[in-house]
C-alpha positions, 0 to 999 in steps of 0.5 A: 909683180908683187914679190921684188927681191934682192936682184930682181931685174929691173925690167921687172918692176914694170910701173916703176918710174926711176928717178935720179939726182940732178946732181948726175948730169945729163945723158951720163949714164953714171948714176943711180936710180930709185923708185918707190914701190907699191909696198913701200919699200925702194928699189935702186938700180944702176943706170948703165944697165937699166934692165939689170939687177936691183937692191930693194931697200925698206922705208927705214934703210933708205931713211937712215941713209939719207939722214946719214947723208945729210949729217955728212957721215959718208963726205969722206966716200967722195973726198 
């Protein structure tokens, strides 16, 4: 597929190889999932439905939120 969009399902991204944090547990089935795309781009699902849809994200967006991760601006989404 070469067009992604914003909800396509994830069935659809058929050479993407999802990964997730270690910090997710094992077999949980709590946590989300990323892939990058051959455009660059990365896509995210949520593991409880792993044909669903997806939000895809540019190289920029993903940077500023893990940048912004890593500066502890979103500590307080989990506290």
């Amino acid at each position: 597929m070469d067009t992604t969009y914003n909800g396509i399902p994830a069935s659809e991204l058929q050479c993407a190889r999802w990964r997730k944090s270690s910090f997710s547990g094992n077999g949980n089935n709590n946590c989300v999932e990323m892939t990058r795309l051959a455009t660059g781009e990365v896509a995210v699902r949520n593991s409880r439905d792993p044909d669903g849809p997806t939000l895809i994200y540019t190289r920029a967006e993903v940077e500023a939120l893990i940048r912004g991760v890593r500066n502890g601006e979103f500590d307080d989404l989990i506290s």
